[in-house]
N, CA, C and O of each residue as an XYZ file, in Angstrom:
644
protein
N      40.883    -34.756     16.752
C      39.742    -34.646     17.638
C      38.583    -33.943     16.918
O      38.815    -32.936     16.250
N      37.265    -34.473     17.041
C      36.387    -33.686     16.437
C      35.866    -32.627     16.945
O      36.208    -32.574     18.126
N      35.166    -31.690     16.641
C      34.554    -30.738     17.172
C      33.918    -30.877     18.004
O      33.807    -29.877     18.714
N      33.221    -31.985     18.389
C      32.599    -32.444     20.235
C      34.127    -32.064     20.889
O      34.335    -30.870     21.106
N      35.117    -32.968     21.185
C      35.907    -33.144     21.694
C      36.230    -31.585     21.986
O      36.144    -31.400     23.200
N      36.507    -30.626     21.425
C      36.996    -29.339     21.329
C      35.862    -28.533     22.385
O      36.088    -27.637     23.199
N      34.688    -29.151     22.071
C      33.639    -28.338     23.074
C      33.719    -28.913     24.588
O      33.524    -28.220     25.587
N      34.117    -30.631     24.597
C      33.714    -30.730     26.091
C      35.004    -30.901     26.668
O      35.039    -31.454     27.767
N      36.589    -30.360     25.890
C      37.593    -29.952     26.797
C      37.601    -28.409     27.196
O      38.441    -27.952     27.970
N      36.585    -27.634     26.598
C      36.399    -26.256     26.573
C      35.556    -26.039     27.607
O      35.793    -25.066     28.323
N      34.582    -26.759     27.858
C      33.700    -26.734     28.700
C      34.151    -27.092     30.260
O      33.776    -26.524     31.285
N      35.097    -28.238     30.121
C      35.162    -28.621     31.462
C      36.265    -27.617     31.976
O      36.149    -27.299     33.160
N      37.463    -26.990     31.177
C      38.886    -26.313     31.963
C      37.658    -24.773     31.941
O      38.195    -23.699     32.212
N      36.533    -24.751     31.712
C      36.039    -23.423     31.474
C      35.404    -23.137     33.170
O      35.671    -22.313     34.045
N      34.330    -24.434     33.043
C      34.020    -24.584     34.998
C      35.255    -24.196     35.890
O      35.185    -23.768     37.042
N      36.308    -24.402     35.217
C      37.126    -25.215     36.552
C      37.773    -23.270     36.693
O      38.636    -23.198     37.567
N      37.478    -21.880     36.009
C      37.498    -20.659     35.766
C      36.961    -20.631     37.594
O      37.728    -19.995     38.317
N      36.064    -21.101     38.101
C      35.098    -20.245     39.412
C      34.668    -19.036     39.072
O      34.907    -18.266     40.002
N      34.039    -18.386     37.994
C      33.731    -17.334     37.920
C      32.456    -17.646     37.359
O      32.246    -18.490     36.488
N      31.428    -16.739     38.046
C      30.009    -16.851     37.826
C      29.167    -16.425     36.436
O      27.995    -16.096     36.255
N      30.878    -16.665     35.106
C      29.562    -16.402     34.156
C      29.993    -17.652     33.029
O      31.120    -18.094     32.810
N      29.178    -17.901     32.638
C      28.925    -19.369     31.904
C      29.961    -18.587     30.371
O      29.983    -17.385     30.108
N      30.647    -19.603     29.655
C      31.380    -19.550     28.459
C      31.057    -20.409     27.245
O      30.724    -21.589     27.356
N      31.161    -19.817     26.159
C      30.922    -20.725     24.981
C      31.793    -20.685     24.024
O      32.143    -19.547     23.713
N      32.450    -21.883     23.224
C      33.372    -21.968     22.287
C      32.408    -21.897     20.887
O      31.712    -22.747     20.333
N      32.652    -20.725     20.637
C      32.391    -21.075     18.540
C      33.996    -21.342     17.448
O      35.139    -21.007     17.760
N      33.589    -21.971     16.280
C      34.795    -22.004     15.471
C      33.854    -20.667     14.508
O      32.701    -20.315     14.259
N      35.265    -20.296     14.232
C      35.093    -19.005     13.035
C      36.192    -18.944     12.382
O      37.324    -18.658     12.773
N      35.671    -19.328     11.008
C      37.140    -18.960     10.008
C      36.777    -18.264      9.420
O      36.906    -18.614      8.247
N      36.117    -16.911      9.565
C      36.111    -15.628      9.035
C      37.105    -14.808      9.959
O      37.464    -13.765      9.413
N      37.773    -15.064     11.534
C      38.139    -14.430     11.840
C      39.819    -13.643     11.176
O      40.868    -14.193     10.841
N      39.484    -12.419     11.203
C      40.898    -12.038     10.596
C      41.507    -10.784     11.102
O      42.519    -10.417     10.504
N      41.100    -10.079     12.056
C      41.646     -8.962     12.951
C      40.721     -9.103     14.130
O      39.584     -9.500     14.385
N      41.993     -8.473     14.847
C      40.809     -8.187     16.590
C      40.138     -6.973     16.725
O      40.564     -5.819     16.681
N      38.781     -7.518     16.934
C      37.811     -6.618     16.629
C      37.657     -5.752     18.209
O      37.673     -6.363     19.277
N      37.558     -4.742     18.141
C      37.086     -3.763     19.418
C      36.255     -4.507     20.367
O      35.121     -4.977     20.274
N      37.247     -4.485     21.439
C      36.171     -4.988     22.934
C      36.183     -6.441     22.880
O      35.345     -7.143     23.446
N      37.629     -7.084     21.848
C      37.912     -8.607     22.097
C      39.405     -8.876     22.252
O      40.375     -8.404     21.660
N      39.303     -9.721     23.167
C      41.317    -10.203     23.175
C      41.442    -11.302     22.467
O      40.636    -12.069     21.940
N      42.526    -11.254     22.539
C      43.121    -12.007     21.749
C      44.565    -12.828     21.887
O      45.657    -12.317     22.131
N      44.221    -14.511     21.623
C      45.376    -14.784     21.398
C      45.375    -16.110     20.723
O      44.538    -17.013     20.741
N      46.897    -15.964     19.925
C      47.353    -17.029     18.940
C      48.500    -17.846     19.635
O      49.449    -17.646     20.393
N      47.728    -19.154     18.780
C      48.905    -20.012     19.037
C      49.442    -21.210     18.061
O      48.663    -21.587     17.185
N      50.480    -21.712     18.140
C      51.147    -22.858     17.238
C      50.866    -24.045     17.876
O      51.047    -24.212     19.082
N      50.378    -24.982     17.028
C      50.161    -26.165     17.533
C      50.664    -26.930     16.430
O      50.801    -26.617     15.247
N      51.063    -28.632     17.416
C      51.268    -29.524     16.661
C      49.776    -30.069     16.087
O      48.840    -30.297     16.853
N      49.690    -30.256     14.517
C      48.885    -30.721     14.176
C      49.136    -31.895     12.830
O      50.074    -31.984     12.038
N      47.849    -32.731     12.968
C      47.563    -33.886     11.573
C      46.863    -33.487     10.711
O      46.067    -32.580     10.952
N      46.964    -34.076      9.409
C      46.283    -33.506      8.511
C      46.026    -34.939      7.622
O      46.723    -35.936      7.810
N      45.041    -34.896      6.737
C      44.678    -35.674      5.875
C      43.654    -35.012      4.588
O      42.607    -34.443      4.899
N      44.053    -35.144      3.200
C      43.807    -35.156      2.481
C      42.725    -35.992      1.891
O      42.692    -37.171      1.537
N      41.547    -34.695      1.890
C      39.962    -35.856      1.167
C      39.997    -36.444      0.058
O      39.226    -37.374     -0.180
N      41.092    -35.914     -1.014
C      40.816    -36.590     -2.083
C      41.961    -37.364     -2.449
O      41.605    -38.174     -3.305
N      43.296    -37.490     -2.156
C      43.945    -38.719     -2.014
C      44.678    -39.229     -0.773
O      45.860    -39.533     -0.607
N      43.748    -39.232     -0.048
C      44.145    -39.908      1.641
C      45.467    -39.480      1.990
O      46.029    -39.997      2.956
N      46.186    -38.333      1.107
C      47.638    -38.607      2.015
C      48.226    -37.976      2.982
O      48.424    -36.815      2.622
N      48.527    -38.129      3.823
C      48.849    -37.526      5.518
C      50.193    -36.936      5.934
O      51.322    -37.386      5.741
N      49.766    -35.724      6.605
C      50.759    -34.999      7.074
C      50.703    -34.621      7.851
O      49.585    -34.462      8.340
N      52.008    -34.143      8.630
C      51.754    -33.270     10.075
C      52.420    -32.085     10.117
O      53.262    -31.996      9.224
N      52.340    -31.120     10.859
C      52.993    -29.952     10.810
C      53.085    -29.496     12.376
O      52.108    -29.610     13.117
N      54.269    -29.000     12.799
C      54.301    -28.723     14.500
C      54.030    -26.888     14.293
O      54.650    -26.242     15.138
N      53.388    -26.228     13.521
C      53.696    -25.213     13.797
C      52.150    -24.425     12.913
O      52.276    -23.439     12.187
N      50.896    -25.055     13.159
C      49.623    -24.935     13.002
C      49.300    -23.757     13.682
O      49.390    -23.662     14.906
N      48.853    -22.677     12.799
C      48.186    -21.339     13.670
C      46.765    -21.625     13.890
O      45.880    -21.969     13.106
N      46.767    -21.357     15.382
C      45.009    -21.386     15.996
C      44.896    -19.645     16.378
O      45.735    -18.988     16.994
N      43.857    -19.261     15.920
C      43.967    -18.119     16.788
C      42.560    -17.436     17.596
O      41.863    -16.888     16.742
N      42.101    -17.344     18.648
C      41.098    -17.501     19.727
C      41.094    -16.248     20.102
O      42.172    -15.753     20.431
N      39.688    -15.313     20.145
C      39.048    -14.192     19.937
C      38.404    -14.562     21.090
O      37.701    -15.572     21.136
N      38.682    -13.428     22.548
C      38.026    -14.072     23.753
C      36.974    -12.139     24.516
O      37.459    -11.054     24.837
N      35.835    -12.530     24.497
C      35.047    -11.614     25.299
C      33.955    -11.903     26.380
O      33.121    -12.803     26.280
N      34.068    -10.979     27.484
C      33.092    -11.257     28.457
C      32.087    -10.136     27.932
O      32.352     -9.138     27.262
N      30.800    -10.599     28.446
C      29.503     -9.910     28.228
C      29.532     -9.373     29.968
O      29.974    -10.406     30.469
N      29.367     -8.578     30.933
C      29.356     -9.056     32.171
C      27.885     -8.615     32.466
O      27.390     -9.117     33.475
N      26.964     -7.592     31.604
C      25.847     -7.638     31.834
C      24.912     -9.049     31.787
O      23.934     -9.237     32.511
N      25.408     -9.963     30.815
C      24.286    -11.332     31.334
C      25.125    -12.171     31.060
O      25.000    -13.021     30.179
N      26.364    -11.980     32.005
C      27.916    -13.434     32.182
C      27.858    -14.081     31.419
O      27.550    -15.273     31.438
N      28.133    -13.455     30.613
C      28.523    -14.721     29.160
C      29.649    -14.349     28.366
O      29.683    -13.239     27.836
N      30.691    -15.280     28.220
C      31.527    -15.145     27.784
C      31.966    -15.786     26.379
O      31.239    -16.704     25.998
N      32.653    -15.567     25.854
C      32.221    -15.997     23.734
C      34.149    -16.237     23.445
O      34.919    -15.295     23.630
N      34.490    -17.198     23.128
C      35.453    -17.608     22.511
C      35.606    -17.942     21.118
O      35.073    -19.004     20.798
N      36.080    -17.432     20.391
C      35.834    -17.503     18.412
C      37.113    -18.387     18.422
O      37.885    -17.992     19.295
N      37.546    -19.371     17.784
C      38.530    -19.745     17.232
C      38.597    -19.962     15.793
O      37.657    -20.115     15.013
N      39.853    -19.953     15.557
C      39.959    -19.998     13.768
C      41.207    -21.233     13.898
O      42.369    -21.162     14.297
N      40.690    -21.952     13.565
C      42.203    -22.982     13.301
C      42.531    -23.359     11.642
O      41.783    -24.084     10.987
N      43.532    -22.858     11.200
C      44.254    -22.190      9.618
C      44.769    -23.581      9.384
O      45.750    -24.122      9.894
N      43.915    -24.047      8.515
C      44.626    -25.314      7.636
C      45.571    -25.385      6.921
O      46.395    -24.481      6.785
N      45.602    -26.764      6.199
C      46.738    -26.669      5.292
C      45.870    -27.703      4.111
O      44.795    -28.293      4.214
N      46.887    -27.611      2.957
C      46.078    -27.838      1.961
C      47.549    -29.001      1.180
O      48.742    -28.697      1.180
N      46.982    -30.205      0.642
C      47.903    -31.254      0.175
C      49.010    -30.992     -0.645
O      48.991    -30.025     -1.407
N      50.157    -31.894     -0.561
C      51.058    -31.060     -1.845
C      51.284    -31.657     -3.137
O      51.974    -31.219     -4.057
N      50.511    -32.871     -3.069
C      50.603    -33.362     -3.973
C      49.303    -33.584     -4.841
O      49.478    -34.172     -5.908
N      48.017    -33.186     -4.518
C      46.871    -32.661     -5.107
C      47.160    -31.473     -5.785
O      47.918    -30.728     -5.163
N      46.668    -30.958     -7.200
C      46.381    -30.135     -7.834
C      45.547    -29.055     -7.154
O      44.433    -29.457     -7.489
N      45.436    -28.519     -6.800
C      43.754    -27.685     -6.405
C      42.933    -28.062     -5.164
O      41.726    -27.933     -4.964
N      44.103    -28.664     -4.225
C      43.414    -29.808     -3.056
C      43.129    -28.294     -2.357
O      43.708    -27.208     -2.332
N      41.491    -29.064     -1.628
C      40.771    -28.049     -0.572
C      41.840    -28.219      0.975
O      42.699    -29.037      1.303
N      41.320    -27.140      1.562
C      42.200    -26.387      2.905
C      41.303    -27.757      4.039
O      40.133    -27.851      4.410
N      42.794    -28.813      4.338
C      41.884    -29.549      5.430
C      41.834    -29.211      6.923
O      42.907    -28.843      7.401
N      41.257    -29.243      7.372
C      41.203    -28.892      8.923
C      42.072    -29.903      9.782
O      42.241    -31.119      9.697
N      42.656    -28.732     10.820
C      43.873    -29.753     11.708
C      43.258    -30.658     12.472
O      42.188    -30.352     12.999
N      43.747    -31.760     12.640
C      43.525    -32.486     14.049
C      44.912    -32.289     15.224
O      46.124    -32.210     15.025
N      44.228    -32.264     16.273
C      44.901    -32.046     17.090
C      45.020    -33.187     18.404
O      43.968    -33.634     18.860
N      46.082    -33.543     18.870
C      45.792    -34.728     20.022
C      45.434    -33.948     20.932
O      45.742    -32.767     21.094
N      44.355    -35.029     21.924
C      43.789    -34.844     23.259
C      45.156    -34.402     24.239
O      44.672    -33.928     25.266
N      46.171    -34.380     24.298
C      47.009    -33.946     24.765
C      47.598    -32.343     24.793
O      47.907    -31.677     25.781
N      47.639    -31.975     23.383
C      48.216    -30.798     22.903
C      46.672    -29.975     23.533
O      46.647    -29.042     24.336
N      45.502    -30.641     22.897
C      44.143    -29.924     22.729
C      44.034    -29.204     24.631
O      43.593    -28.099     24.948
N      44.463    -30.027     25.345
C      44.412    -29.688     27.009
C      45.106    -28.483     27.027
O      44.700    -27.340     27.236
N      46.520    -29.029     26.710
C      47.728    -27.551     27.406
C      47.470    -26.693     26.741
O      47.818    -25.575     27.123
N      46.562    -26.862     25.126
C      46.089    -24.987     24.403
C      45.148    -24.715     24.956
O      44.825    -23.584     24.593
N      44.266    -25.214     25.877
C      42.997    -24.906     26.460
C      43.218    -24.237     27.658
O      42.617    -23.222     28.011
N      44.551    -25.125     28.613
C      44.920    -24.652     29.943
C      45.546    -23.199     29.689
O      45.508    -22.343     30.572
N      46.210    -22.934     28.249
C      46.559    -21.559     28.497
C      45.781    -20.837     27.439
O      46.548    -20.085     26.838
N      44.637    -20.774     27.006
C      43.695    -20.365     26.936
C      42.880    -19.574     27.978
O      42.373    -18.484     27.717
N      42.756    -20.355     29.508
C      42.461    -20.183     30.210
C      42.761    -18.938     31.390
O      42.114    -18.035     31.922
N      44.110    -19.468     31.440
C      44.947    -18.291     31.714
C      44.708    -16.850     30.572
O      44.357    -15.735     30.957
N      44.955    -17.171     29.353
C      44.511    -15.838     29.239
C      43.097    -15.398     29.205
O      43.039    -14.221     29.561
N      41.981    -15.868     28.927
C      40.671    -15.240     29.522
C      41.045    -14.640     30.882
O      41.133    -13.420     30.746
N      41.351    -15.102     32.396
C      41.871    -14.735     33.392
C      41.978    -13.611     33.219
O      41.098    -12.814     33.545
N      43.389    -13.182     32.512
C      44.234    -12.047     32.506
C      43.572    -10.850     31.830
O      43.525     -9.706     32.283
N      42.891    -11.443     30.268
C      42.090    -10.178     29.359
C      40.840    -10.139     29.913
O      40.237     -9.239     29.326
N      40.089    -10.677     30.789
C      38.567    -10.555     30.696
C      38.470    -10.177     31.715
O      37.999     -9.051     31.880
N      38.959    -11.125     33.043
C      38.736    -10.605     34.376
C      40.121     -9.751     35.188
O      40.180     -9.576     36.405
N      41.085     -9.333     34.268
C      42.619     -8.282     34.794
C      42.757     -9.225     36.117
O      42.573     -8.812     37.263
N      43.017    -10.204     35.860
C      44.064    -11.167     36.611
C      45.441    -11.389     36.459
O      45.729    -11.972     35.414
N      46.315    -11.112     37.149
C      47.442    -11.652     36.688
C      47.478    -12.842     36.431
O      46.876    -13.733     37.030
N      48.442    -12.982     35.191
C      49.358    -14.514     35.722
C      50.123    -15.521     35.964
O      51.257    -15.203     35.606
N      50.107    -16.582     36.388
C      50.969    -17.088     37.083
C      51.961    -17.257     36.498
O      53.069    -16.930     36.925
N      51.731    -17.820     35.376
C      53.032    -18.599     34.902
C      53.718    -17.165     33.616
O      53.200    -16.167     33.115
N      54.988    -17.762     33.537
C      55.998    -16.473     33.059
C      56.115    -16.746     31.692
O      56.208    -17.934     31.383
N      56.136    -15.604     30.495
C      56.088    -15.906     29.573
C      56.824    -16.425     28.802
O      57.764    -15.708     28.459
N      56.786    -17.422     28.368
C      57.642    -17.831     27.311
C      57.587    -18.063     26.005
O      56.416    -18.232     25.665
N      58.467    -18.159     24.971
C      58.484    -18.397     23.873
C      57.979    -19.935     23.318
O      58.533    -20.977     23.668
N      56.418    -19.844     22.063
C      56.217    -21.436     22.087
C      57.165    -22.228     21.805
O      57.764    -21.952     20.766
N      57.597    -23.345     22.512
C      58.386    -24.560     22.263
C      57.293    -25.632     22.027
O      56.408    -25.860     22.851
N      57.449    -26.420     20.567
C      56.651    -27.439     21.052
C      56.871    -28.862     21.048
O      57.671    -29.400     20.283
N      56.175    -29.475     21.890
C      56.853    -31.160     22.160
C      57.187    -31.993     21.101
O      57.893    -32.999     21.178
N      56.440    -31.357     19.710
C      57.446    -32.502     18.548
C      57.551    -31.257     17.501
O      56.722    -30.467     17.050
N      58.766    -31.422     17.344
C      59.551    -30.797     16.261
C      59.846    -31.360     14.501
O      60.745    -32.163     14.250
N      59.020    -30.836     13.525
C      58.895    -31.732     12.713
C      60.486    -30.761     11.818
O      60.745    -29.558     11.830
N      61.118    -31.741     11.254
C      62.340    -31.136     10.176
C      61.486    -31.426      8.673
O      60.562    -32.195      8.407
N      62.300    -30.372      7.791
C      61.719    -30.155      6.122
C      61.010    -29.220      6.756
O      60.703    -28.880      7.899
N      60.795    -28.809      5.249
C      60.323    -27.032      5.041
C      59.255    -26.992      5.082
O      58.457    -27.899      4.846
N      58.994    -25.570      5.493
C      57.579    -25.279      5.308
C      56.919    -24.615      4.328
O      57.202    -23.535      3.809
N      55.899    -25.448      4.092
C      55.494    -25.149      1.984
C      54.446    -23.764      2.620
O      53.372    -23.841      3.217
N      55.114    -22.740      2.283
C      53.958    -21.600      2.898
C      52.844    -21.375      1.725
O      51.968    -20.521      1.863
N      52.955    -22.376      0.308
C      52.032    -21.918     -0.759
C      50.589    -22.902     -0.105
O      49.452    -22.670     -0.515
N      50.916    -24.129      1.080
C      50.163    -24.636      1.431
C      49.403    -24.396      2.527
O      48.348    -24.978      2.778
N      50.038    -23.343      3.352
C      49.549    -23.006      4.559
C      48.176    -21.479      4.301
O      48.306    -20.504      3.562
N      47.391    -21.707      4.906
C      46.481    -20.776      4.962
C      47.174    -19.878      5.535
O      47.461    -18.838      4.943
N      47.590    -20.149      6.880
C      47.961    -18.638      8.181
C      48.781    -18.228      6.889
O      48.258    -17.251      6.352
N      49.600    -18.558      6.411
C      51.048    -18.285      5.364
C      50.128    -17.013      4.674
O      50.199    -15.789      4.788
N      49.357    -17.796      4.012
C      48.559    -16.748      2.732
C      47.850    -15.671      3.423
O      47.915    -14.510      3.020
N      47.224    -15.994      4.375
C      46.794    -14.799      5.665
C      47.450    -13.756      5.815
O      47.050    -12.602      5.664
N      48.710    -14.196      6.184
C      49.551    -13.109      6.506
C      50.059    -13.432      7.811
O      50.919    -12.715      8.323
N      49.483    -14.719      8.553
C      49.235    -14.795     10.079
C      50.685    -15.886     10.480
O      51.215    -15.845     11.591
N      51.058    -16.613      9.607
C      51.570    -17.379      9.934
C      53.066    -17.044     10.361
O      53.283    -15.939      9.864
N      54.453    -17.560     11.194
C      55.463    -17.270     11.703
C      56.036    -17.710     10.856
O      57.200    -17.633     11.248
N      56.043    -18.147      9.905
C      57.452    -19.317      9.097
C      56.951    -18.527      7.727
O      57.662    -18.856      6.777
N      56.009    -17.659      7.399
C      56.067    -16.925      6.027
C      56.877    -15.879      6.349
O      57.282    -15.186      7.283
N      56.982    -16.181      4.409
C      57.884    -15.190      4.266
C      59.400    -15.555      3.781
O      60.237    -14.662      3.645
């Protein structure tokens, strides 16, 4: 999905909040700690990948996104940072860090609980649903090359190490 797509599923589960202050999604891949007076939360996603310089394609079910969420409440505005941690080819020499794609599917249910947590960190809502451990709908087998993963080299990722 391209970066439109990311803004107008952000936009619409953001209305559907009822709370009187307008929200905006930025991407930031500078983000790397939670900064004072922001919440925070990470997540694993299934993601695609493709390689710019020899087309070759991969997927990985266990893609770190991680989403930096603050309300302003003096002029209702609320600021969402995301960082989504690429991966980089394995069969390129020196291949650049490509950015995930994500299906319109997965992109909803990380948005719907996205949502939920703005709720909970911004406006001290409880909520509804009970926590669980991520499971996700496709499970890829073979290893995970952590020399390819950004979150890995970060420090951020669950499978380094």
């Amino acid at each position: 999905m391209s970066d439109q797509d990311w803004h107008r599923v952000f936009n619409s589960k953001a209305a559907k909040l009822n709370k009187p202050d307008s929200w905006k999604l930025l991407f930031d891949d500078t983000i790397e700690a939670t900064e004072a007076g922001w919440g925070e939360y990470i997540r694993s996603v299934f993601s695609r990948f493709s390689c710019s310089c020899c087309g070759h394609k991969w997927a990985s079910s266990k893609v770190q996104m991680v989403f930096h969420m603050r309300l302003d409440t003096s002029n209702h505005q609320g600021t969402v940072r995301v960082r989504r941690y690429r991966q980089n080819c394995k069969t390129c020499p020196g291949a650049a860090f490509e950015k995930p794609t994500v299906s319109t599917m997965d992109l909803e249910k990380v948005m719907d609980k996205l949502m939920e947590k703005i709720l909970v960190k911004c406006y001290q809502e409880e909520s509804n649903t009970p926590s669980r451990p991520f499971q996700p709908e496709r499970v890829l087998k073979g290893p995970h090359l952590s020399g390819h993963c950004e979150a890995c080299i970060k420090g951020i990722c669950t499978l380094s190490g």
